[in-house]
Residue frames as a rotation matrix with the C-alpha (Angstrom) as fourth column:
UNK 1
0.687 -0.694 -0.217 -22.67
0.575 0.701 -0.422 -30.20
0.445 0.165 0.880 7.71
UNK 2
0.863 -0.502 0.050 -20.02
-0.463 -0.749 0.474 -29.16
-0.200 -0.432 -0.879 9.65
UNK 3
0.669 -0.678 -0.304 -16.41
0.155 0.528 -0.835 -29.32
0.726 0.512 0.459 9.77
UNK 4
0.762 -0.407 -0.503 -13.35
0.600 0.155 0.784 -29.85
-0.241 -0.900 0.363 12.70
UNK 5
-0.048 -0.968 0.245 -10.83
0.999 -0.044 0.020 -28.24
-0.009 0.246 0.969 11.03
UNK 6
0.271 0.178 -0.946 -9.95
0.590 -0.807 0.017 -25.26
-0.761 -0.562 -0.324 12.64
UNK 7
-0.770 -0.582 -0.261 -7.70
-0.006 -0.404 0.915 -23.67
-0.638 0.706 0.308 8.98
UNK 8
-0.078 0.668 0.740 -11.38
0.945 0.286 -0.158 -24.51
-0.317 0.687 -0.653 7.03
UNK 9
0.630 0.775 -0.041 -12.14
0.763 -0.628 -0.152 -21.43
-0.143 0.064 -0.988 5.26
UNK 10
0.417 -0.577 -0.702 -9.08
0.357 -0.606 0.711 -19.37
-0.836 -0.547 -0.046 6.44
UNK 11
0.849 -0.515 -0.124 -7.28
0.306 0.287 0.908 -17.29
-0.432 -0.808 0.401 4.48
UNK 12
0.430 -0.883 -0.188 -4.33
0.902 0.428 0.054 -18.07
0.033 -0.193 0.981 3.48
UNK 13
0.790 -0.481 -0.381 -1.66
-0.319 -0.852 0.415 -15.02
-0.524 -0.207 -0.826 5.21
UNK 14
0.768 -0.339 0.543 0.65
0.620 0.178 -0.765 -14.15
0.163 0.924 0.347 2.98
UNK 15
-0.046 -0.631 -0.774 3.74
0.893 -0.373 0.251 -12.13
-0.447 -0.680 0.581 3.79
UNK 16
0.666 0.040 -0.745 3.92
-0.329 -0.881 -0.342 -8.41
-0.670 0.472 -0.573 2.14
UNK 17
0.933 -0.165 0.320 5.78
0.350 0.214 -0.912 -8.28
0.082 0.963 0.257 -1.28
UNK 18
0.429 -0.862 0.271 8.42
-0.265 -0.407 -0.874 -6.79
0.864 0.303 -0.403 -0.49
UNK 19
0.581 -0.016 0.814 8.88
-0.689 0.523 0.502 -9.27
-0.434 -0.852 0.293 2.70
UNK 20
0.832 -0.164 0.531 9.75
0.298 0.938 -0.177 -12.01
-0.469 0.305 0.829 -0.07
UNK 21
-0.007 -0.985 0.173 13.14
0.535 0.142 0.833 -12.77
-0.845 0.099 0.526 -1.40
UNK 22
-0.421 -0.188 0.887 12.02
0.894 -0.250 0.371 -11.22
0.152 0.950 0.274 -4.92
UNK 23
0.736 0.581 0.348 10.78
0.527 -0.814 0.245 -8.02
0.426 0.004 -0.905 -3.24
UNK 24
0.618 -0.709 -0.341 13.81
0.215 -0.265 0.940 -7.64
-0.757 -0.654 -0.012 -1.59
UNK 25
-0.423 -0.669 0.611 16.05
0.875 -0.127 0.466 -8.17
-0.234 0.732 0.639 -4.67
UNK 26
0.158 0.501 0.851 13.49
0.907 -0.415 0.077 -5.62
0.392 0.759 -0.520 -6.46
UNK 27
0.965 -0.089 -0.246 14.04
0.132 -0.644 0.753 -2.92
-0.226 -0.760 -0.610 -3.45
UNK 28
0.493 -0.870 -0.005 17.65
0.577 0.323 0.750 -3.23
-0.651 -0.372 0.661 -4.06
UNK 29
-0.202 -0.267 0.942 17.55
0.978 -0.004 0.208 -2.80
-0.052 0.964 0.262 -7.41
UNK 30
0.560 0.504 0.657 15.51
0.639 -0.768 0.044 0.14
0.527 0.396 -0.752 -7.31
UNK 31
0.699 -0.643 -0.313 17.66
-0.054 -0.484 0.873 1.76
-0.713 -0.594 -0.373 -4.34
UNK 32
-0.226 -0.906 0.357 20.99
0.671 0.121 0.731 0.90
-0.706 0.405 0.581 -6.43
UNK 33
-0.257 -0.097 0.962 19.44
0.947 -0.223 0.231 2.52
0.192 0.970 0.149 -9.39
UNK 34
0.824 0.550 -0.137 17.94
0.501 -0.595 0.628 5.40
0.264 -0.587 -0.766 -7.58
UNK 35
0.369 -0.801 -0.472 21.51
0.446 -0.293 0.845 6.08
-0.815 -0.522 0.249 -5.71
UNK 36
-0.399 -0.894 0.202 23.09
0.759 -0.198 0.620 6.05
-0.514 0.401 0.758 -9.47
UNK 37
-0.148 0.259 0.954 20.83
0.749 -0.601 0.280 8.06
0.646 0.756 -0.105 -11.46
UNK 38
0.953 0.302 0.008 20.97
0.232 -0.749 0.621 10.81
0.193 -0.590 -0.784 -8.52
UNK 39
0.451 -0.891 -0.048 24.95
0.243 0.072 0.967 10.52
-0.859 -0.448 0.249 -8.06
UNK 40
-0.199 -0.445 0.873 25.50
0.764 0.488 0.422 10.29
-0.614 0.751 0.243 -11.72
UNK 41
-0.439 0.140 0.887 23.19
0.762 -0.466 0.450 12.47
0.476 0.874 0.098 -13.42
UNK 42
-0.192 0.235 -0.953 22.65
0.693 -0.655 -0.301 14.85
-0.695 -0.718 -0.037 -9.92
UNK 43
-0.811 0.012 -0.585 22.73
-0.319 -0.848 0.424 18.08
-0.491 0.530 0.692 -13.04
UNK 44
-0.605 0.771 -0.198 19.68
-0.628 -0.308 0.715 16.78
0.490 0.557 0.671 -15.17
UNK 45
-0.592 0.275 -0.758 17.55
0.667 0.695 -0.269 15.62
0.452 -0.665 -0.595 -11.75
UNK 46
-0.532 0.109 -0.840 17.51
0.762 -0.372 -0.530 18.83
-0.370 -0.922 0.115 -9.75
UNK 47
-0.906 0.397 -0.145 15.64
-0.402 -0.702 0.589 20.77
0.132 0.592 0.795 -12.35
UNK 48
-0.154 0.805 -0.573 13.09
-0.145 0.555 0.819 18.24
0.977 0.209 0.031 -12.39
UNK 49
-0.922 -0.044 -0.385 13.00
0.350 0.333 -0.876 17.76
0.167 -0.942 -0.292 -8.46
UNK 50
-0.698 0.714 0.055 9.92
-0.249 -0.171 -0.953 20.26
-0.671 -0.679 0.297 -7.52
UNK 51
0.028 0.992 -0.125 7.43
-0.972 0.056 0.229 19.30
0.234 0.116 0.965 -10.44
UNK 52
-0.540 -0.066 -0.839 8.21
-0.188 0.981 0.044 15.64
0.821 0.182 -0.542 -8.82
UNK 53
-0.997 0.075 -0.015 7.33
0.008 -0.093 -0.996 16.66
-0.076 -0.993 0.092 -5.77
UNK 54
-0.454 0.783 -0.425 3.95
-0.891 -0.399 0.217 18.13
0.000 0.477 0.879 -7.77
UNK 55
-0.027 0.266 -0.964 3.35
-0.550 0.801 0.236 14.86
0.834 0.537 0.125 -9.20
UNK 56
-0.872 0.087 -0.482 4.11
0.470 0.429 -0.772 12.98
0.140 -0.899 -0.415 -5.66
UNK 57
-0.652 0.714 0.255 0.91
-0.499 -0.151 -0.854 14.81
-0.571 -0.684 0.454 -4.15
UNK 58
-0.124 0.934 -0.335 -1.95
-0.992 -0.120 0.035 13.10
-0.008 0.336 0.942 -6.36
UNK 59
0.001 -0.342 -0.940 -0.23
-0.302 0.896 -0.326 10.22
0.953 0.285 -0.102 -6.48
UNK 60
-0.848 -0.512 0.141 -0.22
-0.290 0.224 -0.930 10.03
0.444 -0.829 -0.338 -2.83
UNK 61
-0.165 0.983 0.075 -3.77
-0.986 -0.162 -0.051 11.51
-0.038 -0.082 0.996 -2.33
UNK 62
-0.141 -0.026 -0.990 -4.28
-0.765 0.637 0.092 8.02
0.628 0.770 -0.110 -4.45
UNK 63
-0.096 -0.708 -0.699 -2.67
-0.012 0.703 -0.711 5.69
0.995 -0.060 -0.076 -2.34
UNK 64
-0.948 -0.284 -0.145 -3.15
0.164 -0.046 -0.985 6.51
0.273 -0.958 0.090 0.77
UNK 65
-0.533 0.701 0.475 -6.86
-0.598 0.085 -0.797 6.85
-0.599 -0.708 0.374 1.00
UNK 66
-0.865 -0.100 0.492 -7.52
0.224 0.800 0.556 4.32
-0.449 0.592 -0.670 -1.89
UNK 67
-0.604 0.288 0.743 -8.61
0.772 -0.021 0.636 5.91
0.199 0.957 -0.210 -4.52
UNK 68
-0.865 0.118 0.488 -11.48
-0.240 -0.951 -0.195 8.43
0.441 -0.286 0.851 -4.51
UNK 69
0.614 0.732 -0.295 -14.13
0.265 0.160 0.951 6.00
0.744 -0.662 -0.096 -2.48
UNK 70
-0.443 -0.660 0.607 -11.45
-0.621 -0.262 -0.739 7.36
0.647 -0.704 -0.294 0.12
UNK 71
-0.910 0.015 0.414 -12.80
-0.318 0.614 -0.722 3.50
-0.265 -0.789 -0.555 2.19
UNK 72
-0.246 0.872 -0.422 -15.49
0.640 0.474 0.605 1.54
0.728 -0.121 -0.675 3.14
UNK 73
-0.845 0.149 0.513 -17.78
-0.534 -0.219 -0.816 3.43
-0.009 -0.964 0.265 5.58
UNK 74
-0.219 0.839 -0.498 -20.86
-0.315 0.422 0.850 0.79
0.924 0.343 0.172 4.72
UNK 75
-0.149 0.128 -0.981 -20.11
0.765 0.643 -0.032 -0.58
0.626 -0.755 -0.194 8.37
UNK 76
-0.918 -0.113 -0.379 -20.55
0.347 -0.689 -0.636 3.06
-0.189 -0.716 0.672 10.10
UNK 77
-0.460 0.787 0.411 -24.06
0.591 -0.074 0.803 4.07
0.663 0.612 -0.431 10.15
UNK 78
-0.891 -0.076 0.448 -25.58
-0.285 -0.674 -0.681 6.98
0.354 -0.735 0.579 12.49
UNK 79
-0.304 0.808 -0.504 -28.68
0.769 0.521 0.371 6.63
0.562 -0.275 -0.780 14.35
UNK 80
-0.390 0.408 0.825 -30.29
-0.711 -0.703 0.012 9.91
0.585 -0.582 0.565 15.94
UNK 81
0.501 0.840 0.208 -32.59
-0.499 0.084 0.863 7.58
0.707 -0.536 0.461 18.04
UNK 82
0.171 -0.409 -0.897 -29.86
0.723 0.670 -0.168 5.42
0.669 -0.620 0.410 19.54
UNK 83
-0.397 -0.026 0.917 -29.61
0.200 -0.978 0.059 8.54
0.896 0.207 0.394 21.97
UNK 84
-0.141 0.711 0.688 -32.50
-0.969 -0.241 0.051 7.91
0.202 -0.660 0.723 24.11
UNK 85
-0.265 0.117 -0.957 -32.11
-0.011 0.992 0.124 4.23
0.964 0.044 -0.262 24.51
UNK 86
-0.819 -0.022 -0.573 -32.38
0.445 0.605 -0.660 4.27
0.361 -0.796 -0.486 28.51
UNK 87
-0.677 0.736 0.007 -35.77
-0.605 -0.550 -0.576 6.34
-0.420 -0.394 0.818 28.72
């Protein structure tokens, strides 16, 4: 059985969260609050600044190579023999 419809199956693209009107508000918010609790309370922050920094590295680590399967390599397989293919 087939089908004409080119959208079968597809999908569906979604903008990024923080593309949409409530990711925006939420971005705001956090900036606004961010600005005051650094403007406001700037004396019990800067004590606490480098173990944040501390805490920022694992938390990146994290995030940025998702998790510790750090990817997919299931599609990358080596082959010693591909090598000699034209002999």
């Amino acid at each position: 059985m087939s089908n004409d419809h080119p959208d079968y199956h597809q999908p569906e693209k979604r903008p990024a969260w923080w593309k949409t009107p409530n990711g925006l508000a939420a971005l705001f918010f956090f900036a606004a609050g961010a600005y005051f609790l650094l403007t406001e309370h700037t004396a019990h922050v800067v004590p606490y600044l480098p173990w944040l920094i501390i805490l920022a590295c694992p938390l990146m680590h994290m995030f940025h190579h998702g998790g510790h399967g750090h990817g997919s390599h299931s599609g990358h397989t080596h082959d010693t023999n591909n090598d000699h293919e034209g002999e």
